[in-house]
DOBABA-213727 format. One record per residue (C-alpha): x, y, z; chain; residue in one letter; residue number from 1. Coordinates in Angstrom, 2 decimals. Layout:
! DOBABA-213727
SITE        c1        c2        c3   chain   resn   resi
SITE         X         Y         Z       A      A    NUM
...
***
This chain:
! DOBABA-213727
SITE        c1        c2        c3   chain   resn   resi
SITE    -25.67     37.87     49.03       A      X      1
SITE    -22.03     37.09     49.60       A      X      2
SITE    -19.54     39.38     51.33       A      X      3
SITE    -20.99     42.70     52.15       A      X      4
SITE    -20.06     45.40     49.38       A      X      5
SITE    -18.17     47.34     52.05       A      X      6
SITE    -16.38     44.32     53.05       A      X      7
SITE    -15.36     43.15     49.63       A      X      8
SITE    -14.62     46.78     48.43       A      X      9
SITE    -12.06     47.06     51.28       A      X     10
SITE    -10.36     43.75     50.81       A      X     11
SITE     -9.45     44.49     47.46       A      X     12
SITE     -8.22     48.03     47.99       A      X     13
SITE     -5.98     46.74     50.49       A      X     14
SITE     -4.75     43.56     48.92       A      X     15
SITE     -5.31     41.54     51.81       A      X     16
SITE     -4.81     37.95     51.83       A      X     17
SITE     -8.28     35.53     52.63       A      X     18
SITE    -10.15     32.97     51.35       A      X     19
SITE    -13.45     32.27     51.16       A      X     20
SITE    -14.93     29.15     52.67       A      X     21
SITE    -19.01     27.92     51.79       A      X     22
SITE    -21.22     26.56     53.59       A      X     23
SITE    -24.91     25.64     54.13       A      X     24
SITE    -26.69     28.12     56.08       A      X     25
SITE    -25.83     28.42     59.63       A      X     26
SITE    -26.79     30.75     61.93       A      X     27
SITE    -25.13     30.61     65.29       A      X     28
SITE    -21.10     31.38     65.52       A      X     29
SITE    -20.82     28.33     67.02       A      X     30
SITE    -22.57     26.41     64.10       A      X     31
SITE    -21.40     28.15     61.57       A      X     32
SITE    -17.39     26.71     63.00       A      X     33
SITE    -19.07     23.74     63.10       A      X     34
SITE    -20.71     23.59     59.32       A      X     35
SITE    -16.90     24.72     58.28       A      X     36
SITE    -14.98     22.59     60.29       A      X     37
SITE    -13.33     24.83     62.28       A      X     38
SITE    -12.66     24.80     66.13       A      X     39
SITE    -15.25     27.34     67.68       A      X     40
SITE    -11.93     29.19     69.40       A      X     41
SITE    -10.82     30.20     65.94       A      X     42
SITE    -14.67     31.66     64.72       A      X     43
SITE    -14.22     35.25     65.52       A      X     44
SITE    -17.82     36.55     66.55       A      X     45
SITE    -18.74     40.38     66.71       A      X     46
SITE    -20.65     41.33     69.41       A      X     47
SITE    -21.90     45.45     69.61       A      X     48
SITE    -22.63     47.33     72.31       A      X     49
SITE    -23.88     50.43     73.19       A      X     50
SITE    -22.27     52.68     76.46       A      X     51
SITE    -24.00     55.07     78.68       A      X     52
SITE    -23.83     58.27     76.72       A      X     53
SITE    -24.92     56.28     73.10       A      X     54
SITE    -21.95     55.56     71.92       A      X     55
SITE    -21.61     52.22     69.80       A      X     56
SITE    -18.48     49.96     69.53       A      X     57
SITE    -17.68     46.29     68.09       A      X     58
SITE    -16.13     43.46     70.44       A      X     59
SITE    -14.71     40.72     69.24       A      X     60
SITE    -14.20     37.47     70.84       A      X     61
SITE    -14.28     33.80     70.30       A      X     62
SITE    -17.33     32.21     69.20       A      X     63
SITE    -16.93     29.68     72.44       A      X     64
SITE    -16.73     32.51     74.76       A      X     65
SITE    -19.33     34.28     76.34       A      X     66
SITE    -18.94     38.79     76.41       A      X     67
SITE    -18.56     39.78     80.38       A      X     68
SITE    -20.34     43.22     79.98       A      X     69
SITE    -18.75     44.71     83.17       A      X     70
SITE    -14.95     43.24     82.51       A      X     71
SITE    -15.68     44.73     79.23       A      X     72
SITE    -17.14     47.97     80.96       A      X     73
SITE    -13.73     48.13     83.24       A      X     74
SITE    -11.26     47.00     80.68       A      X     75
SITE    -12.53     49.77     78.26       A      X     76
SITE    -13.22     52.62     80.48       A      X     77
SITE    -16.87     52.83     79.37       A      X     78
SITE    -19.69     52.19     81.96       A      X     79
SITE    -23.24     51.18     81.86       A      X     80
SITE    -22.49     48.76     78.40       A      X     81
SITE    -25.56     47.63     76.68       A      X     82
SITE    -25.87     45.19     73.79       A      X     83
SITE    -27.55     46.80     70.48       A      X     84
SITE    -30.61     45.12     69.51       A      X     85
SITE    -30.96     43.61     66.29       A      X     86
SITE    -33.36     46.38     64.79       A      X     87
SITE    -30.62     48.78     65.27       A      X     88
SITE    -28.11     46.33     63.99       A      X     89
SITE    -29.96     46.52     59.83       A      X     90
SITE    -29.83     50.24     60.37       A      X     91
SITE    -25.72     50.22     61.48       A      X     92
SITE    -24.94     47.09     58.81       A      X     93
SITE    -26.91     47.61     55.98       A      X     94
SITE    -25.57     45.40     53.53       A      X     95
SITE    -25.28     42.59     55.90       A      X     96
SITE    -27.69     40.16     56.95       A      X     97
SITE    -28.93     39.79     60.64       A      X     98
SITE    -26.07     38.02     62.38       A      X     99
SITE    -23.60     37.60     59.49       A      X    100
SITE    -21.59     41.09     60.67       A      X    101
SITE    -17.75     40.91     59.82       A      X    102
SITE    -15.19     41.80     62.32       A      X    103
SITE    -14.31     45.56     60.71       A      X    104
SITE    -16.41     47.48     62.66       A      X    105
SITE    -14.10     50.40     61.54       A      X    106
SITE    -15.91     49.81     58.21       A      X    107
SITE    -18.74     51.48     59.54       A      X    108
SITE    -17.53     53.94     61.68       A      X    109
SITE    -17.35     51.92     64.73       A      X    110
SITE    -14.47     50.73     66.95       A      X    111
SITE    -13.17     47.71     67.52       A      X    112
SITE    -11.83     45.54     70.54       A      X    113
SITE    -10.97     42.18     70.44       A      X    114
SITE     -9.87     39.87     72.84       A      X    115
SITE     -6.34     39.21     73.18       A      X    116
SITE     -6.88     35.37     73.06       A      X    117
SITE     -7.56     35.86     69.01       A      X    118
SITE     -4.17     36.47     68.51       A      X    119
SITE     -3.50     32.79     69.65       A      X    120
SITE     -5.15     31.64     66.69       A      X    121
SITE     -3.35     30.08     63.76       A      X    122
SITE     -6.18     31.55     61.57       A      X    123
SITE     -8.93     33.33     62.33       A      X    124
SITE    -12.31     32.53     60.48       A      X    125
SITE    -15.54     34.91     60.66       A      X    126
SITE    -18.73     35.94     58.59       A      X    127
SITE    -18.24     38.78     55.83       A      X    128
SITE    -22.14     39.72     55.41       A      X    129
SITE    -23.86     36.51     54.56       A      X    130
SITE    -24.75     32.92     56.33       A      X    131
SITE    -23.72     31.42     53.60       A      X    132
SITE    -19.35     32.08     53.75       A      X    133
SITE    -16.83     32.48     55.62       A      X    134
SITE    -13.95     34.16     55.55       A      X    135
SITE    -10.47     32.77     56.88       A      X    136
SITE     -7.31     35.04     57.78       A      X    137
SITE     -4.73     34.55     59.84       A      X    138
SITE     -4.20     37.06     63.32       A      X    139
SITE     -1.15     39.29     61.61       A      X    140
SITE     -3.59     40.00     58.30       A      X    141
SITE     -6.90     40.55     60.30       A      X    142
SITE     -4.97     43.18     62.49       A      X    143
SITE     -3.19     44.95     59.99       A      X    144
SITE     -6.33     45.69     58.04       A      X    145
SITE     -9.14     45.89     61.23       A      X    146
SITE     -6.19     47.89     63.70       A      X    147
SITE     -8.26     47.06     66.49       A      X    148
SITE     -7.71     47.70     70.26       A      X    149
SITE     -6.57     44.31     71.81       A      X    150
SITE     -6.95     43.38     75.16       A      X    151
SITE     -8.80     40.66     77.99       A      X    152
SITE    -12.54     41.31     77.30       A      X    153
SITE    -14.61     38.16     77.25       A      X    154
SITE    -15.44     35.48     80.29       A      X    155
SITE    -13.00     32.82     79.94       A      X    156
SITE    -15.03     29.83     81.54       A      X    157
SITE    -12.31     27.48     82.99       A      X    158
SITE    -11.90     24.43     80.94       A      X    159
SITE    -12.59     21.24     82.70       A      X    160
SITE     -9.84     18.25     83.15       A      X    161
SITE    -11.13     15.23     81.87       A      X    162
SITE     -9.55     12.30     84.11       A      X    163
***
């Protein structure tokens, strides 16, 4: 498997502007940077929750940051967030494998938020369906084609000062 179907379909129909980076299987966002050479602040990660009264969304934050359910929960306007567990996840992303979700949650009916500190990024790099590639876009690309909601959603753990 490469890029999920859904994934590739839409990049074409919109022209967008990528490319596509290999690698040998990695599994964790943080690993898969890492097997691609890429700072873990520029791996976008999906994360996707579930609110109080069912409904399911996409976050989407840096692969060095942790998700803050209740900042998400208040900066949202949704209480009682849950994360969706991985058995649900094959039924919402069928042509992707376990943990290899892209970003465009809109792609399957679900919203999107991302955390404002994505838009930092130079380029943004995330998985497309497969642990196998990557694919790399830079911030003004990703949100013309994923229009997400941006905003502060993720625990930003302060970084230490190394004397």
């Amino acid at each position: 498997m490469t890029l999920s179907k859904r994934l590739r379909r839409f990049l074409q129909d919109e022209a967008a502007d990528y490319r596509l980076l290999s690698h040998q299987d990695a599994y964790a966002a943080q690993r898969v940077a890492a097997a691609v050479h890429v700072p873990g602040r520029q791996m976008a990660k999906p994360v996707v929750v579930r609110d109080a009264g069912g409904q399911v969304m996409m976050v989407v934050l840096p692969a060095t940051e942790r998700l803050h359910l209740p900042t998400l929960a208040l900066a949202i306007g949704h209480a009682s967030l849950s994360l969706v567990d991985e058995r649900e996840l094959t039924d919402l992303f069928p042509d992707c494998e376990v943990g290899a979700v892209p970003p465009f949650g809109g792609l399957y009916g679900l919203p999107v938020y991302v955390d404002s500190c994505l838009r930092e990024q130079p380029e943004l790099f995330f998985q497309g369906g497969d642990h196998r590639e990557v694919v790399a876009m830079r911030w003004p690309e990703f949100e013309r084609l994923c229009r997400p909601v941006v905003g502060q959603l993720c625990f930003h753990a302060p970084h230490r000062k190394i004397a």
